[in-house]
C-alpha positions as CSV (number, residue, x, y, z in Angstrom):
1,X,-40.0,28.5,4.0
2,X,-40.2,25.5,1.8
3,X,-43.9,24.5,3.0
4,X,-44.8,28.2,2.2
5,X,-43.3,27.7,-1.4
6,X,-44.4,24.7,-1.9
7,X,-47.9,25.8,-1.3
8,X,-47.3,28.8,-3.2
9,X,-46.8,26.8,-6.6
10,X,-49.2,24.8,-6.1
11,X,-52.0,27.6,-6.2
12,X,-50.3,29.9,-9.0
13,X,-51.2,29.8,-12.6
14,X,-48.5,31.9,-14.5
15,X,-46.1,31.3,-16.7
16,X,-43.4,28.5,-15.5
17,X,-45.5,27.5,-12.0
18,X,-44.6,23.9,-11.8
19,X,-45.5,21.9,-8.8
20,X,-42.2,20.1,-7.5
21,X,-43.2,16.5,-5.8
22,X,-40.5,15.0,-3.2
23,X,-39.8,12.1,-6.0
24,X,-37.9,14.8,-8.4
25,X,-41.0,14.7,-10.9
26,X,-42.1,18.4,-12.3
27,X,-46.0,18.7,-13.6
28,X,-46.4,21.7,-15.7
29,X,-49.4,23.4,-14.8
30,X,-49.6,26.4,-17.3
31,X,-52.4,28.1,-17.9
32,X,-54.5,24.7,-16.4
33,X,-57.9,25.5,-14.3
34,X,-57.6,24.4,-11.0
35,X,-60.8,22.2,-11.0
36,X,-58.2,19.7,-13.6
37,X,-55.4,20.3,-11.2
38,X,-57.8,19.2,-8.5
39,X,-59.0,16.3,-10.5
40,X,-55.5,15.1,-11.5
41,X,-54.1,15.3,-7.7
42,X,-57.1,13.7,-6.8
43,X,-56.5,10.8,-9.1
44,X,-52.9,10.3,-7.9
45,X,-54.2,10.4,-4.0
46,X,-56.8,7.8,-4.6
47,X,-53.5,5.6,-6.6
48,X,-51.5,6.1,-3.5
49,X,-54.2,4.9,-1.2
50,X,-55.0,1.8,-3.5
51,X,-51.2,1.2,-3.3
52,X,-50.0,1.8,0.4
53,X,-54.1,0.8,1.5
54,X,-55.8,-2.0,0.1
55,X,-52.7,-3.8,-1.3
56,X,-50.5,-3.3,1.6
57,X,-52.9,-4.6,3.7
58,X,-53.2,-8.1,1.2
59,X,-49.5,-7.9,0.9
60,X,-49.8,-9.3,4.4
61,X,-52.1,-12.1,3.6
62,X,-50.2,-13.6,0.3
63,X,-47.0,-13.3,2.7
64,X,-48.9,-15.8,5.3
65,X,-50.3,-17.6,2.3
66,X,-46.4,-18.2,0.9
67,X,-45.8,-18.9,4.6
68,X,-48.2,-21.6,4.5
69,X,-46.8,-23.3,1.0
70,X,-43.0,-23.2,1.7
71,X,-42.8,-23.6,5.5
72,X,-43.8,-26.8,5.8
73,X,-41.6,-28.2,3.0
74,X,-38.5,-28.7,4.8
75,X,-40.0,-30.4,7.5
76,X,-42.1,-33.2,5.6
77,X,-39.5,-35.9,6.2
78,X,-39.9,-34.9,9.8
79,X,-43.6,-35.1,9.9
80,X,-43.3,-38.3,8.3
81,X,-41.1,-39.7,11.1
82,X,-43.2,-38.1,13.7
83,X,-46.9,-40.0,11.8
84,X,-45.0,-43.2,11.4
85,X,-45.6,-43.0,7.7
86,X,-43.3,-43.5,4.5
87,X,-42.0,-40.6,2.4
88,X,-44.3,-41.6,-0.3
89,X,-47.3,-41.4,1.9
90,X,-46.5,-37.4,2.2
91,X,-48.2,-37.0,-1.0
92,X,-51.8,-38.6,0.4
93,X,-52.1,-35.4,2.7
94,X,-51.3,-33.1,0.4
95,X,-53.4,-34.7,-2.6
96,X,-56.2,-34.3,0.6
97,X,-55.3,-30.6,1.2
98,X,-55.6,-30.1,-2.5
99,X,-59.1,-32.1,-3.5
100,X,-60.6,-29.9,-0.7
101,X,-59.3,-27.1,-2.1
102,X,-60.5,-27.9,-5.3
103,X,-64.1,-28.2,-3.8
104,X,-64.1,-24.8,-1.7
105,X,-62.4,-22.9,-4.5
106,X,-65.2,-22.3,-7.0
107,X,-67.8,-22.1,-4.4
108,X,-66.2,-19.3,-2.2
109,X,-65.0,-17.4,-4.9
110,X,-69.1,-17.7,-6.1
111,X,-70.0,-16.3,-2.7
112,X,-67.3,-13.5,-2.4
113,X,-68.9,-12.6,-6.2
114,X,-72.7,-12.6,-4.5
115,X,-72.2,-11.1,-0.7
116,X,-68.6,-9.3,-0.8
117,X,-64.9,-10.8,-1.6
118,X,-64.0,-9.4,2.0
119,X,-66.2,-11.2,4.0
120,X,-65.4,-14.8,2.2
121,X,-61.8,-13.6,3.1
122,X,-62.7,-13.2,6.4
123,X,-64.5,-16.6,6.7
124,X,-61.4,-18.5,4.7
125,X,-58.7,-16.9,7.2
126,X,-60.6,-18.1,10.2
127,X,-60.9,-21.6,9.2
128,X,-56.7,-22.0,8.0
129,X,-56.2,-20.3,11.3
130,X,-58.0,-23.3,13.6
131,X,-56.8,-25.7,11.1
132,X,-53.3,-24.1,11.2
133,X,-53.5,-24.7,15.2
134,X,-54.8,-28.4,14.9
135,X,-51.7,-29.3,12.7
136,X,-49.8,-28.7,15.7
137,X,-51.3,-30.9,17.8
138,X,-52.4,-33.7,15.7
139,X,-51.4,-37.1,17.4
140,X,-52.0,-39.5,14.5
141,X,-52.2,-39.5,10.5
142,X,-56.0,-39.5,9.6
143,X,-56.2,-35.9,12.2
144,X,-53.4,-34.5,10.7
145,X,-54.7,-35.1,7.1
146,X,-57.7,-33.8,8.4
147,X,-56.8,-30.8,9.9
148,X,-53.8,-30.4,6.8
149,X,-56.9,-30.5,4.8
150,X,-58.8,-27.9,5.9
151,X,-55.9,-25.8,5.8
152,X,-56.2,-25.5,2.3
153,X,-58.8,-22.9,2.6
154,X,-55.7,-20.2,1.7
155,X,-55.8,-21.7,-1.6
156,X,-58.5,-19.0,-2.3
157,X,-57.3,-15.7,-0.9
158,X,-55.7,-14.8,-4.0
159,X,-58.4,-14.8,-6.7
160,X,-60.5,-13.2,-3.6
161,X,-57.2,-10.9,-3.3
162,X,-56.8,-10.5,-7.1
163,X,-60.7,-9.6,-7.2
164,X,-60.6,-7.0,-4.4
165,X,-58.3,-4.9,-6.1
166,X,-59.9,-5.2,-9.4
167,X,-62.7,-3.7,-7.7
168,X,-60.7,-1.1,-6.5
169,X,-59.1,-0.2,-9.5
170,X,-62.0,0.1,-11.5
171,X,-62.5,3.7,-9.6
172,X,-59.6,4.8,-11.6
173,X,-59.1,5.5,-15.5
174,X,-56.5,2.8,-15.7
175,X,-57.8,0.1,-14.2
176,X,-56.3,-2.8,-16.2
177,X,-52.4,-1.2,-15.4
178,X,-53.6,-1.1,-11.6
179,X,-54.7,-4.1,-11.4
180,X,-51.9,-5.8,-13.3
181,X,-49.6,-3.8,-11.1
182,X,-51.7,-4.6,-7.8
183,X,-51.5,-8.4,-8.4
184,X,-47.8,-8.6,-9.3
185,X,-47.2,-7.2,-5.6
186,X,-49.4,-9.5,-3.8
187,X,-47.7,-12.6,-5.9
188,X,-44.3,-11.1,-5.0
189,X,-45.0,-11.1,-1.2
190,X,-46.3,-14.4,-1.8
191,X,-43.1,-15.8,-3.1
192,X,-41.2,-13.7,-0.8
193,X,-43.5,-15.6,1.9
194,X,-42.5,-18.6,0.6
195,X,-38.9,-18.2,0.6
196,X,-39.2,-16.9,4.0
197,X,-41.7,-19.4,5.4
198,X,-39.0,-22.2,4.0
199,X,-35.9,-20.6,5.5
200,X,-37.6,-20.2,8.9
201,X,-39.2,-23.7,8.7
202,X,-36.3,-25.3,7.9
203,X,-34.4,-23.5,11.0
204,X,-37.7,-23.7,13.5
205,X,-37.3,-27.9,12.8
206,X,-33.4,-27.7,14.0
207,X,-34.1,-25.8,16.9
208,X,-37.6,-26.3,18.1
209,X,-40.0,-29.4,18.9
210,X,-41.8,-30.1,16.0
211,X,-45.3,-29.2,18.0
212,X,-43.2,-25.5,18.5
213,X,-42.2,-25.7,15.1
214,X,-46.0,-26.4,13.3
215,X,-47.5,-24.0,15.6
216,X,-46.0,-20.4,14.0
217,X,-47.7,-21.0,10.5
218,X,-50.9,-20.7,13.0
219,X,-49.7,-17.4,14.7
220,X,-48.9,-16.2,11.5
221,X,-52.5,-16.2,9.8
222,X,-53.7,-15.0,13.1
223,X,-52.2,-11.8,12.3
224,X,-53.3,-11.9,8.7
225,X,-56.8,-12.2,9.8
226,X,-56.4,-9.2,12.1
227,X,-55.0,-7.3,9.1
228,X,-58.1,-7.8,7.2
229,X,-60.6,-7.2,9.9
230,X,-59.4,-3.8,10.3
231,X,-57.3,-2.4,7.1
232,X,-59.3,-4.4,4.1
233,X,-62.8,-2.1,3.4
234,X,-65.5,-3.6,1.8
235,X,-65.8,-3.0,-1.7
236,X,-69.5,-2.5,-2.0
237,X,-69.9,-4.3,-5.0
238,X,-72.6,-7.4,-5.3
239,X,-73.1,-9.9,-8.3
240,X,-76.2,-11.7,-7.3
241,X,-77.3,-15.0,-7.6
242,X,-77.3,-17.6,-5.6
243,X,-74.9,-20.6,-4.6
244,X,-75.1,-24.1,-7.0
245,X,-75.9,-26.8,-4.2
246,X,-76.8,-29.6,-6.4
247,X,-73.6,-28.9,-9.0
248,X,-71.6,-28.6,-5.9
249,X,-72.5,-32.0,-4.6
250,X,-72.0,-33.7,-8.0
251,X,-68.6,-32.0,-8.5
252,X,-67.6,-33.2,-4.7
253,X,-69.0,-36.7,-5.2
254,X,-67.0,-36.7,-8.2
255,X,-63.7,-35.7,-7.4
256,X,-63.7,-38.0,-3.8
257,X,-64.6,-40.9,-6.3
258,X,-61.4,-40.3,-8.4
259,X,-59.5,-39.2,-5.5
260,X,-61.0,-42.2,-3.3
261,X,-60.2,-44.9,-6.0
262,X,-56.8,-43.4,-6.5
263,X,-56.0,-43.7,-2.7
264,X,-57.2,-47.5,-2.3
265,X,-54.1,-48.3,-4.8
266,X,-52.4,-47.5,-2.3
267,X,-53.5,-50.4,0.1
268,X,-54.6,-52.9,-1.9
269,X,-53.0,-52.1,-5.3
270,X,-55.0,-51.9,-8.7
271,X,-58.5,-53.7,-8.2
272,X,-61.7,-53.5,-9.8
273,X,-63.0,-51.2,-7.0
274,X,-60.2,-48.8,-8.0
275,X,-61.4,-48.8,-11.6
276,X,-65.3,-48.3,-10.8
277,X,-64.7,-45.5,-8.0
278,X,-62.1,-43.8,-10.7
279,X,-64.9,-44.4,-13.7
280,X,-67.8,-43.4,-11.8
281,X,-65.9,-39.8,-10.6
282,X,-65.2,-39.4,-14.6
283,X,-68.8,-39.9,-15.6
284,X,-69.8,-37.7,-12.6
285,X,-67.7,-35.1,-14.4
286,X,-69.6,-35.2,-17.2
287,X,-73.3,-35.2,-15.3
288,X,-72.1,-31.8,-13.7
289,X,-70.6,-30.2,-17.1
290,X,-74.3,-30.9,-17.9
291,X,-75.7,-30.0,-14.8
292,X,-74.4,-26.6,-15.1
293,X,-75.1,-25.9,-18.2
294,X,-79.1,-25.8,-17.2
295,X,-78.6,-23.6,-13.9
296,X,-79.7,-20.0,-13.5
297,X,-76.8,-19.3,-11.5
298,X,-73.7,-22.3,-12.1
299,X,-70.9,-22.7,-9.7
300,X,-68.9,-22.8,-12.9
301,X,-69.9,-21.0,-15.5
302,X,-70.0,-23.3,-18.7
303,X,-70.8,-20.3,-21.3
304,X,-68.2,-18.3,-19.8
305,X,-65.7,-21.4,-19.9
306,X,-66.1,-21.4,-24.0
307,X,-65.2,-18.0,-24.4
308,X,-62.2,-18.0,-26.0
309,X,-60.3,-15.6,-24.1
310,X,-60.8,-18.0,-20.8
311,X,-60.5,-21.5,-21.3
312,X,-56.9,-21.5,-22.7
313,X,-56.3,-20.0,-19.3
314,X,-57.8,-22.5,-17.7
315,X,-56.2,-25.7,-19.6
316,X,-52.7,-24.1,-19.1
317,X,-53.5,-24.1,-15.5
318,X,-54.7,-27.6,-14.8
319,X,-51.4,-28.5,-16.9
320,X,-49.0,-26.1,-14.7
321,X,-50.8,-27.3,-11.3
322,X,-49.4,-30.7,-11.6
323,X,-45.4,-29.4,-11.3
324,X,-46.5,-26.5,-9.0
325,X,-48.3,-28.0,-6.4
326,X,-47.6,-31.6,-6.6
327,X,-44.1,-31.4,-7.2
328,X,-43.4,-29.8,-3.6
329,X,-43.6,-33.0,-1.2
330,X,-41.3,-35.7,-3.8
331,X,-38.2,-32.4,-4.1
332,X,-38.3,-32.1,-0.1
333,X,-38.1,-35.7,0.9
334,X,-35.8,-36.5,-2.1
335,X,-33.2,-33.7,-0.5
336,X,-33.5,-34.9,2.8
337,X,-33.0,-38.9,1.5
338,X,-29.4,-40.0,2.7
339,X,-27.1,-41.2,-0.1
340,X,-25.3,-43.4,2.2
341,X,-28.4,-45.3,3.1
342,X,-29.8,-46.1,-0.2
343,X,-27.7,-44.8,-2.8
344,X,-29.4,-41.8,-4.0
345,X,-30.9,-38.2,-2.6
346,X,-28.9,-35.1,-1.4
347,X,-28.8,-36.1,2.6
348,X,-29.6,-32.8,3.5
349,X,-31.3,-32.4,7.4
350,X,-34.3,-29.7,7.8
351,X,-32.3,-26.7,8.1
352,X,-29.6,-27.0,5.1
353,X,-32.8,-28.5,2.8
354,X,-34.6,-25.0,3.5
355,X,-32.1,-23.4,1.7
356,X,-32.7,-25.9,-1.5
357,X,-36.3,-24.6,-0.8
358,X,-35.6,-21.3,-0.6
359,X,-33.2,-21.0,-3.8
360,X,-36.4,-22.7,-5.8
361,X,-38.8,-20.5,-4.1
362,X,-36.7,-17.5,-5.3
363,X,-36.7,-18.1,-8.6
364,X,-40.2,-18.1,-8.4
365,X,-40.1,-14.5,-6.7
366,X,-38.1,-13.1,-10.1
367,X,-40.4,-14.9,-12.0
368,X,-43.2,-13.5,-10.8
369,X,-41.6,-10.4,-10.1
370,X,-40.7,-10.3,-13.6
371,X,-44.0,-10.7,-15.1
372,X,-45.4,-7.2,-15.3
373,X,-42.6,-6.0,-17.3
374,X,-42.3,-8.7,-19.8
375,X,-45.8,-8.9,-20.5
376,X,-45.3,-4.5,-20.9
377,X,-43.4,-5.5,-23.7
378,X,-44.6,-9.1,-25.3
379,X,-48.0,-10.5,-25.6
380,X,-49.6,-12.9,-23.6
381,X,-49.3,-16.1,-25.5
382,X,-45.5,-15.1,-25.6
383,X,-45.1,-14.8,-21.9
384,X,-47.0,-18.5,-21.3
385,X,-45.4,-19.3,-23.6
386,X,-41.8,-18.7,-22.7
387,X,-42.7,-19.5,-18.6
388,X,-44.1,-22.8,-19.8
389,X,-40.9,-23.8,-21.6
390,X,-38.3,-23.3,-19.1
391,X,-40.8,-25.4,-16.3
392,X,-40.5,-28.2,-18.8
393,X,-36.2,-27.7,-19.6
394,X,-36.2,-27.6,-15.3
395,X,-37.8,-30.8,-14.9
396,X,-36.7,-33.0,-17.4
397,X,-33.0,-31.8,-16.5
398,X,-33.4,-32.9,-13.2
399,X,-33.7,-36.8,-14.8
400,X,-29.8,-36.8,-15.6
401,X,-29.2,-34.0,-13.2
402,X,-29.8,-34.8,-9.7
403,X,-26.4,-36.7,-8.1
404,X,-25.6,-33.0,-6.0
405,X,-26.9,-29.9,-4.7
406,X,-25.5,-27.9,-7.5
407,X,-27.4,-30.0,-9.7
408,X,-31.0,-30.0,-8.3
409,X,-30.5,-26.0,-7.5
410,X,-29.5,-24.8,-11.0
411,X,-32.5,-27.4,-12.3
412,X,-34.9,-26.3,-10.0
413,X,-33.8,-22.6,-10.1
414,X,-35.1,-22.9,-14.0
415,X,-38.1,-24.2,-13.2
416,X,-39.1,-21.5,-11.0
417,X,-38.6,-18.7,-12.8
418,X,-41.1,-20.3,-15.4
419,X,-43.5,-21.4,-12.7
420,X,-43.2,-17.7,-10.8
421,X,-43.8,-15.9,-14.2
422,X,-47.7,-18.5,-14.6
423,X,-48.5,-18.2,-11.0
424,X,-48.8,-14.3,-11.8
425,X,-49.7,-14.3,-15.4
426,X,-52.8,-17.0,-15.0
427,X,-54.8,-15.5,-12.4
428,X,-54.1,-12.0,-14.4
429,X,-55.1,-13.2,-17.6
430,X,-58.5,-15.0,-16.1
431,X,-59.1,-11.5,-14.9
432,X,-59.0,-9.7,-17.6
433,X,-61.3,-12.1,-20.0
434,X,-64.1,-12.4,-17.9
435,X,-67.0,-10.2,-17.1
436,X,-66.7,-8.0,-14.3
437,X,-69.3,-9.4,-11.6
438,X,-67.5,-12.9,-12.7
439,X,-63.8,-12.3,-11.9
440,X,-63.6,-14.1,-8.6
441,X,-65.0,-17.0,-10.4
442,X,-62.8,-16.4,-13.1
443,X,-59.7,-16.1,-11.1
444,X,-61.0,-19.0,-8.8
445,X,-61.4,-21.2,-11.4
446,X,-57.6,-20.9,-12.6
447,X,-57.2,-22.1,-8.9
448,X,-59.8,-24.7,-8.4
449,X,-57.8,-26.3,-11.7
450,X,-54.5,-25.7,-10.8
451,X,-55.5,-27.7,-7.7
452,X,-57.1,-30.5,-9.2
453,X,-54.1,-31.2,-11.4
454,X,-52.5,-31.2,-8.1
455,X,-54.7,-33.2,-6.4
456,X,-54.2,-36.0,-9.2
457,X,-50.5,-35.6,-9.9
458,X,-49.9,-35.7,-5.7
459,X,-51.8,-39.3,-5.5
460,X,-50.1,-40.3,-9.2
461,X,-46.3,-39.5,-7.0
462,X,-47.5,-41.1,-3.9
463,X,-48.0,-44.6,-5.9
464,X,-45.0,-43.9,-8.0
465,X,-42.8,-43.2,-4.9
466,X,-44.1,-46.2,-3.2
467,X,-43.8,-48.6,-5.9
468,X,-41.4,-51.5,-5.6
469,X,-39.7,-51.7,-1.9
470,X,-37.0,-49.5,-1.3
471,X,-34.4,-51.5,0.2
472,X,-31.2,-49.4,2.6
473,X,-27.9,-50.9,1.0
474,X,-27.5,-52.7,4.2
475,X,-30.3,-54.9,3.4
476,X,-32.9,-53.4,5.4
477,X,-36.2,-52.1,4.2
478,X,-36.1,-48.1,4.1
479,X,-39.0,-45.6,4.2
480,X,-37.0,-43.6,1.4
481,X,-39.6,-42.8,-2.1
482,X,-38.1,-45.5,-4.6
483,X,-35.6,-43.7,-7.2
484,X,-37.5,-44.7,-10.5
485,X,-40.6,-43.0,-8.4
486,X,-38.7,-39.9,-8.3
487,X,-37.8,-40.1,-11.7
488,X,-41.1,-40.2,-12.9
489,X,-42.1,-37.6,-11.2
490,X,-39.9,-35.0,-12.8
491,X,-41.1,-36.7,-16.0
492,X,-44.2,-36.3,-15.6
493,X,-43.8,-32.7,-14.7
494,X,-41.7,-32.1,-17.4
495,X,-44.4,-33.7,-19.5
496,X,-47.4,-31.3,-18.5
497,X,-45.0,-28.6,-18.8
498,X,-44.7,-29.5,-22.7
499,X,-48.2,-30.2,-23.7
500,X,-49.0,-26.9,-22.3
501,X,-46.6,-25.0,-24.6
502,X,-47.8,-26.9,-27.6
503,X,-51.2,-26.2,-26.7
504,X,-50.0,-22.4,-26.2
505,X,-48.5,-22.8,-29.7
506,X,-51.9,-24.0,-31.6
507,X,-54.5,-22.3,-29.6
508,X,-56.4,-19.1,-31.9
509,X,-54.3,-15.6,-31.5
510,X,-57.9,-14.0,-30.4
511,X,-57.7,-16.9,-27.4
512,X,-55.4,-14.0,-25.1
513,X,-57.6,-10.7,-26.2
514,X,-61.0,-9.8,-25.9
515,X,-62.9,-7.8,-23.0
516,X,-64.9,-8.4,-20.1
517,X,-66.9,-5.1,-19.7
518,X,-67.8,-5.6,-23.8
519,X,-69.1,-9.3,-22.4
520,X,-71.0,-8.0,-19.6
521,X,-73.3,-5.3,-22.0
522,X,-73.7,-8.0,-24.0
523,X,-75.0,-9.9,-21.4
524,X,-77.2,-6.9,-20.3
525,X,-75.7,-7.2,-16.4
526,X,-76.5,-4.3,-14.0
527,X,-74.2,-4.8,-11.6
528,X,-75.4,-3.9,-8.1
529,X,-72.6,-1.6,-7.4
530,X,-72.4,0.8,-4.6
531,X,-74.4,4.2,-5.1
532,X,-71.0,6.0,-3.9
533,X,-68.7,4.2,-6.0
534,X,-71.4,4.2,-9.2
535,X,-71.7,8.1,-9.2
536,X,-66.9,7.8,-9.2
537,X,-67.5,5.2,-12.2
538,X,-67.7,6.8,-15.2
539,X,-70.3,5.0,-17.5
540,X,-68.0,3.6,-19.8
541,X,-66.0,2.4,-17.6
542,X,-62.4,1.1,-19.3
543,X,-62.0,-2.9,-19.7
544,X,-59.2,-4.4,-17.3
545,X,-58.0,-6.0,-20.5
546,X,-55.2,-4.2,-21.7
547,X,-54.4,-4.0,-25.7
548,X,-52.4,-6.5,-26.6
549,X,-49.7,-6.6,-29.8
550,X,-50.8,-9.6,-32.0
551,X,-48.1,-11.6,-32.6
């Protein structure tokens, strides 16, 4: 029998034994102890495990996360009608989602770094989930931007995600390929959650109340959460320290000064109580730079933040989060703007705009899908490089090229693969140039920035969008984003897009290499690992950076 054989191989040691594996693959084993053989099966078991386990199981919550960024999309000009609000005020809930997120970012991925990544998972997914439900069932504008706010929670389950399996991986002698490989998965169910979460969104709006419509999002991370509680283990590992209250506050009083000043524009226009709210966040900016440079234990990390392998990460990600994130609401509301009414937009309804969604979303699935194998074969600078670019040619296309679908699609379509190909490489690279018990706040940080460019550029495209009245060509006043609004917008994207590739282009070659186990001996850390997975760690245990070609 073919079991009998099989087994048969498997123990012998002559002369052309070979252990066949149901993939095709042959493994010579001549003349090889069995405690190796033992060792090397052992190895790939504990791969497979990582791989079908602890990945498949976070594959389900960066599908609900992509659920949660591209379902909604298609239905914003609904929501809009539903609130009573303008297109342009779309961007003041999502520029609320995103300064919250930009708050809770830094300091959950600090506590998943000091009590377990898990259990901050755990914590986030229950608080999207209520949130989720209260979108449902908001009645008015301030508790839906409430409840839309707390929602952005998700924004940290990946660099939580991305740190679990770091952890993971560092049981294994390539920890660096697994966890490169590891995170390109998760990002592709995210995307693929996205394009999914858009199609069904647009589809759920054309069929369904929009109460039955919000409410599968909240179903949705219901099962995510459920996912976790009983297929994610706990990693074991512990960083210490302790959470930064007093940097917290100054970095919250900070950002709802900017994003408080920036908000009263749009009631009252530009006043002196604008400027002084907007100063005073900026100099409160500067107090918590200092502030955290004289904490034991900083929510961000200042000397970490100047190491050159990091901070290029960092700025590149503040750049890219202006297109990525604020860029969503204007491209929805701009497809679903009828022509006929005011002269411009694609007049698509919820259902046919889900697929402009989805073909964007796409891209940035074989963008990100993409990554792993480009950067196998260029260096990192090349690969930022190259994604920044083409987010920059997509934008600034769209200024001459928006009268039709087939326009907007093949603009937006090169502007995702760019965007796909950062969302992947960013978190990645923060990864890999920080010290071990730091990469949650590593890969937060990448996050909490992304968000806060964001959080600016959605308030910048609200007051762009609203400014001068957009009049229907019948005369009457329309609640349709202004067309030189929209036009800024994918000027200002485009922008972004090209100050980060020059600042790619002039940034030191030593800026994408380096090592975070080397930083951590130098730092003397003993990380509080667990006994069990210490005595599996070898003691010189390989860096998750991998050796890059210098260009």
């Amino acid at each position: 029998m073919r079991t009998g054989g099989h087994r048969r191989r498997l123990r012998g040691t002559g002369e052309g034994d070979t252990h066949g594996s149901q993939c095709g693959h042959k493994f010579p084993v001549r003349n090889v102890p069995d405690t190796q053989r033992v060792h090397t099966f052992g190895v790939m078991a504990r791969k497979g495990a990582l791989a079908g386990g602890i990945v498949g199981a976070l594959v389900v919550v960066e599908a609900t996360s992509g659920v949660l960024q591209g379902y909604y999309t298609p239905l914003f000009t609904d929501i809009a009608r539903h609130l009573g609000i303008n297109d342009a005020d779309i961007n003041w809930f999502e520029a609320a989602q995103l300064l919250l997120s930009a708050i809770v970012v830094p300091v959950l991925a600090r506590l998943g770094d000091m009590i377990g990544h898990r259990k901050v998972l755990i914590a986030s997914l229950i608080i999207t989930m209520i949130a989720s439900y209260l979108i449902a069932f908001a009645p008015s504008f301030p508790l839906f931007v409430a409840a839309w706010a707390l929602q952005g929670f998700y924004v940290v389950w990946l660099p939580l995600n991305v740190a679990i399996i770091f952890w993971r991986a560092r049981q294994q002698p390539d920890t660096a390929a697994l966890t490169r490989k590891g995170a390109g998965v998760i990002v592709v169910a995210l995307q693929a959650g996205a394009i999914g979460g858009a199609l069904l969104g647009g589809q759920a709006g054309a069929i369904l109340p929009l109460w039955g419509a919000l409410l599968v999002p909240a179903v949705m991370v219901t099962i995510a959460l459920l996912v976790v509680l009983f297929k994610v283990p706990d990693t074991g590992v512990r960083g210490g320290g302790t959470i930064d209250s007093f940097g917290t506050s100054v970095l919250t009083i900070a950002l709802l000064a900017i994003m408080g000043g920036l908000s009263l524009v749009r009631l009252d226009g530009i006043t002196l109580w604008v400027v002084g709210m907007v100063a005073i966040g900026i100099a409160l900016l500067f107090v918590f730079v200092k502030v955290e440079q004289r904490q034991e234990h900083p929510l961000v990390d200042m000397e970490m933040m100047r190491n050159p392998a990091l901070w290029p990460v960092i700025v590149t990600s503040t750049l890219f989060g202006v297109s990525v994130l604020g860029a969503q609401g204007p491209l929805s509301t701009f497809a679903r703007t009828d022509p006929d009414a005011v002269g411009y937009g694609l007049g698509l309804n919820s259902a046919t705009a889900s697929y402009l969604i989805g073909a964007y979303v796409f891209s940035l699935l074989i963008g990100a899908g993409l990554f792993a194998r480009i950067s196998a074969r260029f260096s990192p600078r090349s690969v930022l490089i190259g994604a920044s670019s083409l987010v920059s040619i997509g934008y600034l296309a769209l200024i001459p090229f928006h009268d039709n679908v087939t326009q907007v699609v093949a603009c937006m379509v090169v502007a995702g693969l760019g965007s796909g190909a950062l969302v992947a490489a960013l978190p990645a690279a923060a990864a890999a140039a920080a010290p071990p018990e730091h990469t949650g706040v590593a890969t937060g940080l990448t996050n909490t920035t992304k968000t806060i460019g964001g959080a600016f550029a959605s308030s910048a495209f609200a007051l762009a969008l609203a400014s001068g009245a957009t009049v229907a060509l019948d005369g009457t006043e329309s609640t349709a984003g202004s067309m030189s609004g929209y036009i800024g917008v994918w000027a200002i994207c485009g922008g972004t897009a090209i100050v980060a590739t020059i600042f790619l282009f002039v940034v030191p070659k030593v800026a994408f290499s380096g090592s975070g186990d080397t930083l951590v001996a130098e730092a003397g850390i003993d990380l509080q690992a667990d006994p069990a997975d210490a005595a599996e760690t070898p003691a010189s245990t390989p860096s998750p950076v991998r050796e890059e070609r210098e260009q």
